[in-house]
C-alpha positions in Angstrom: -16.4 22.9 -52.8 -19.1 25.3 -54.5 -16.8 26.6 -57.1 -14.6 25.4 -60.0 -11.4 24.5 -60.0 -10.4 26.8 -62.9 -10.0 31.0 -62.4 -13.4 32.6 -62.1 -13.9 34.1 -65.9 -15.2 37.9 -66.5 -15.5 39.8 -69.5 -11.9 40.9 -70.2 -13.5 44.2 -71.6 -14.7 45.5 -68.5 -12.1 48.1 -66.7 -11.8 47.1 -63.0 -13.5 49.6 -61.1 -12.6 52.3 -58.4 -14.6 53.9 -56.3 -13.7 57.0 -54.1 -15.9 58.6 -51.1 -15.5 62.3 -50.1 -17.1 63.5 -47.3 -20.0 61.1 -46.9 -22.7 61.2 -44.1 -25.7 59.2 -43.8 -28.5 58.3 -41.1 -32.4 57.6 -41.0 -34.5 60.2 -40.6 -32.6 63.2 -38.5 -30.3 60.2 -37.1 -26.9 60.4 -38.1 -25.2 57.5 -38.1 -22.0 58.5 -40.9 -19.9 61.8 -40.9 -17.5 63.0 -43.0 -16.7 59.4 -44.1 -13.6 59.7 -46.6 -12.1 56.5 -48.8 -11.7 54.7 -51.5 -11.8 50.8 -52.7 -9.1 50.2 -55.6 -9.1 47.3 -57.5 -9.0 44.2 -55.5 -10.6 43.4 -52.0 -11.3 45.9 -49.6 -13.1 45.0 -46.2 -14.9 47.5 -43.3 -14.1 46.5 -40.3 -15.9 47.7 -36.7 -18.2 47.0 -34.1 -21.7 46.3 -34.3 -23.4 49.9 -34.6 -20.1 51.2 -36.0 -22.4 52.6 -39.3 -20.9 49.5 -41.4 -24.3 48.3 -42.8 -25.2 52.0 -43.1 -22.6 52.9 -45.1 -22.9 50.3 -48.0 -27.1 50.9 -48.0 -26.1 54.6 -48.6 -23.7 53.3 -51.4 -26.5 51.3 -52.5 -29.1 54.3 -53.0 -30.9 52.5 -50.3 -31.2 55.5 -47.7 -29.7 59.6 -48.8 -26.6 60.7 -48.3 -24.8 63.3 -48.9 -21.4 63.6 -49.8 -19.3 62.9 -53.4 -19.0 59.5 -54.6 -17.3 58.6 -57.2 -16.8 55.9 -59.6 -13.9 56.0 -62.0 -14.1 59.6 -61.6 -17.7 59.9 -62.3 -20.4 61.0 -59.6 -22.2 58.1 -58.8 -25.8 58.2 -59.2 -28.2 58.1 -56.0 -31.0 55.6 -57.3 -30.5 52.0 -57.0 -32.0 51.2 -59.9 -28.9 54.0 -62.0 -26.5 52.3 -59.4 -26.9 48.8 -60.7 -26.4 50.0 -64.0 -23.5 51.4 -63.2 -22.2 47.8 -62.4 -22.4 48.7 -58.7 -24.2 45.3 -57.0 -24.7 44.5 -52.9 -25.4 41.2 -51.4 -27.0 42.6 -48.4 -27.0 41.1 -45.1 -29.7 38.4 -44.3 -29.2 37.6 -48.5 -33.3 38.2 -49.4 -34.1 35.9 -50.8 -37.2 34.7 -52.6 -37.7 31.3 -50.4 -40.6 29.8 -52.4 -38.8 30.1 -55.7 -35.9 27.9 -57.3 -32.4 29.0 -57.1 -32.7 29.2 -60.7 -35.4 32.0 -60.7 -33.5 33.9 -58.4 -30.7 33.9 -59.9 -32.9 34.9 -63.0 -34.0 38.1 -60.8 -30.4 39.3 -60.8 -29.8 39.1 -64.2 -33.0 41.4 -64.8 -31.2 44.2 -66.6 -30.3 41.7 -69.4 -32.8 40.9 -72.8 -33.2 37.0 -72.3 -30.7 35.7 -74.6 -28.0 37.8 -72.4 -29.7 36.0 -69.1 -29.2 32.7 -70.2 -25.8 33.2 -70.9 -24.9 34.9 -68.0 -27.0 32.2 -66.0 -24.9 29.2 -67.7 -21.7 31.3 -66.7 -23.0 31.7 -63.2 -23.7 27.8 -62.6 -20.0 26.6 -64.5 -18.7 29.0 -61.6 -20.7 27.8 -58.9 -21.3 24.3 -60.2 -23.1 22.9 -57.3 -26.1 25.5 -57.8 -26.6 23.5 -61.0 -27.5 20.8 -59.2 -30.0 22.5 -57.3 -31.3 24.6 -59.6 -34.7 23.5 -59.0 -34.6 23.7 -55.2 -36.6 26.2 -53.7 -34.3 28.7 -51.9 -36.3 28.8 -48.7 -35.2 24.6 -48.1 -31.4 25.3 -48.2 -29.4 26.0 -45.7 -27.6 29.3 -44.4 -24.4 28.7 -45.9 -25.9 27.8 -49.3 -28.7 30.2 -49.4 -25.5 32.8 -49.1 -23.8 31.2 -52.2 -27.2 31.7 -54.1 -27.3 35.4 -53.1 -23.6 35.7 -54.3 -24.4 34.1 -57.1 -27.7 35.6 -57.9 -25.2 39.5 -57.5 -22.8 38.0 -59.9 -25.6 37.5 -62.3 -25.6 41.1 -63.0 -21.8 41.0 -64.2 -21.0 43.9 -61.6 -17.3 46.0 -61.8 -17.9 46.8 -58.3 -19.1 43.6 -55.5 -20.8 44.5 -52.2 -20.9 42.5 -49.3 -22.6 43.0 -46.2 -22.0 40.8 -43.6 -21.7 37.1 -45.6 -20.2 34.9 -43.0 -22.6 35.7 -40.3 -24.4 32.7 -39.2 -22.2 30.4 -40.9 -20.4 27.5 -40.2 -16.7 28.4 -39.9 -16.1 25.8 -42.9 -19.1 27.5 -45.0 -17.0 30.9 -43.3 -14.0 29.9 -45.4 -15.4 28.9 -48.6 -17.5 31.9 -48.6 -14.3 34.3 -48.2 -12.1 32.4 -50.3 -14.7 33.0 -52.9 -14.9 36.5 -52.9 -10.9 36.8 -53.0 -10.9 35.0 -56.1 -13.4 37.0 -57.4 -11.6 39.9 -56.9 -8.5 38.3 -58.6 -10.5 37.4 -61.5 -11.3 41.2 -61.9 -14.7 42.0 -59.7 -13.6 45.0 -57.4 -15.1 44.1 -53.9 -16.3 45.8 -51.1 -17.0 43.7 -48.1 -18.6 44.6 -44.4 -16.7 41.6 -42.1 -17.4 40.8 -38.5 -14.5 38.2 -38.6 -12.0 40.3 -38.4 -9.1 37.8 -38.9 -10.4 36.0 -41.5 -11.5 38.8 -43.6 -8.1 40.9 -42.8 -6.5 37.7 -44.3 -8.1 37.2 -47.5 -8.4 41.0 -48.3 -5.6 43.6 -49.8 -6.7 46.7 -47.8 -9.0 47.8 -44.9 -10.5 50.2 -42.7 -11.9 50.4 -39.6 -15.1 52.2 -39.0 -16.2 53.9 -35.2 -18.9 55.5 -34.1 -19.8 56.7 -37.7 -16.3 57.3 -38.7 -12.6 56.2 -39.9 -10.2 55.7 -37.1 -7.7 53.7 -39.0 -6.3 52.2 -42.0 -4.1 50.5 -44.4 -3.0 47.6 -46.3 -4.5 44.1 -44.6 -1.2 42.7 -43.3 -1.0 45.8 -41.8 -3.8 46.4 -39.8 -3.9 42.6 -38.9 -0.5 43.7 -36.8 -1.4 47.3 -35.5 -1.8 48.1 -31.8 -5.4 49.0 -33.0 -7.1 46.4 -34.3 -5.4 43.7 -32.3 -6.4 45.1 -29.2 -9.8 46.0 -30.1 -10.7 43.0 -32.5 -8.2 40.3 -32.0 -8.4 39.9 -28.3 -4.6 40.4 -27.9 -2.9 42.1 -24.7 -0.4 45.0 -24.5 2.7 44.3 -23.6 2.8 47.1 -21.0 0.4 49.9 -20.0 2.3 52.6 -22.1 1.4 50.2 -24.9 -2.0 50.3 -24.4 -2.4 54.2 -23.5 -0.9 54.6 -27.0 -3.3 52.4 -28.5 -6.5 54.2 -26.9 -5.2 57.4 -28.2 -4.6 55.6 -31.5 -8.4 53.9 -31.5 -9.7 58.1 -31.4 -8.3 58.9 -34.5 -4.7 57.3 -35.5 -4.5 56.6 -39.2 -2.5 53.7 -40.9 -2.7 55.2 -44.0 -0.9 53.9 -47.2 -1.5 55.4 -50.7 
C-alpha cells in the first residue's frame, strides 16, 4: 500500500474550496472543442465522465491556464485567474495525463519541483509531510523517476501535486495504463484525499470505478454536458449504463428514452 494507515493530514486552516464554471468554451486555435460548458465541483470528489474526444482533457488544460478560454470561472466566488503560474497560487494544482515527469531526476527532486512556490524551510516540510503520506516514496527517494514503473511514476506525480498543498486537486486521466490493482490504489487515494479536505476534480475513463469512489459527476459529449448528478445516481441512470457500462435496455421504449436522454437529459441535483 503506498499510503499510511492514519487519515491524510492538511492544514486545518485552509477553507475547502469550490469552484463554479459559467459558460465556458475552449478549443486550439479556431477549433472549438467546449461550448457553453456550465458546473461546479463542491467540496469533495467530483469526476468528468465521456468518451474519448468528449473535450475532457480540454476542459481541465483550460482550467489549468494551459490553452484560452472564455467563460467565468470562479473560485469561492472569485474570478479565477487565466495564467498558470496565478492559478497555482491560487491553490488550483493538475496532475496531467501522461504525469511529466522529469525521468532522469530522483523522486525526491521532483517532488522538490512541486513544492517551488515555497522558501526552502516551507519545502522541506511540506516534502517530509508528503513522504509520511506516501511512505513508500521515502524509500525511493533516490530513484530516478524514469526507472519506476507506470503505476508508481503516477503516485510520484500525485505526490509531487500534493507538494504544493493545493485547495483544489486536478486529475486527468490517472488510472490509464495501470494495472487494475495499481487502478484501485490510485482511486482510493484521491477519495481519501478529498475526505481529508483537498477538493478534487478528476477526468476518469473507468467509469465504474471512478462513479464509485466519487460524490458527484458529469458527463461530457461532444464538447458539452448531457447529464448529471450525485455518483450513486448516475452509476444507475439509463444514460450512463447504456453508454458506459455496457448494460442492455430492457425493451426498445427503454432505449428510445435513453437516446433522447444521451442529447441533453439532465440528472441534476443541487
Amino acid at each position: 500500500m503506498w499510503w499510511r494507515d492514519r487519515p491524510f493530514e492538511l492544514d486545518p486552516s485552509i477553507r475547502r474550496a469550490w469552484l463554479r464554471v459559467e459558460g465556458l468554451s475552449a478549443g486550439y486555435g479556431p477549433i472549438p472543442v467546449l461550448r457553453d460548458v456550465r458546473f461546479e465541483v463542491k467540496p469533495g470528489l467530483t469526476v468528468i465522465l465521456g468518451p474519448n474526444g468528449a473535450g475532457k482533457t480540454t476542459l481541465l488544460r483550460a482550467l489549468n491556464g494551459l490553452i484560452p478560454r472564455r467563460g467565468l470561472v470562479l473560485l469561492d466566488g472569485e474570478e479565477l485567474e487565466e495564467k498558470t503560474h496565478e492559478i497555482v497560487r491560487a491553490g488550483v494544482t493538475l496532475v496531467p495525463e501522461g504525469r511529466q515527469l522529469f525521468p532522469q531526476m530522483t523522486v525526491r527532486e521532483n517532488l522538490e519541483l512541486g513544492g517551488w512556490l515555497f522558501a526552502k524551510p516551507v519545502r522541506e516540510r511540506r516534502i517530509a509531510e508528503v513522504m509520511a503520506n506516501f511512505p513508500k516514496l521515502r524509500e525511493r527517494s533516490s530513484q530516478l523517476a524514469g526507472t519506476m514503473s507506470g503505476g508508481e511514476q503516477q503516485m510520484v506525480a500525485l505526490a509531487r501535486a500534493m507538494m504544493g498543498a493545493p485547495r483544489l486537486l486536478m486529475l486527468d486521466e490517472p488510472s490509464l495504463g495501470l494495472a487494475p490493482r495499481m487502478v484501485d490504489e490510485l482511486l482510493a487515494m484521491a477519495r481519501r484525499i478529498a475526505d481529508a479536505g483537498t477538493t478534487v476534480l478528476m477526468v476518469e475513463q473507468n467509469v465504474k470505478k471512478a462513479l464509485a469512489v466519487a460524490d458527484r459527476g458529469y458527463v461530457l459529449e461532444r464538447g458539452a454536458l448531457v447529464a448529471s448528478g450525485p455518483a450513486k445516481l448516475l452509476a444507475r441512470s439509463t444514460v450512463v449504463r447504456e453508454a458506459y457500462l455496457g448494460a442492455e435496455s430492457a425493451d426498445t421504449t427503454t432505449s428510445s428514452n435513453a437516446a433522447n436522454d444521451r442529447r441533453g437529459a439532465s440528472l441534476r441535483s443541487s
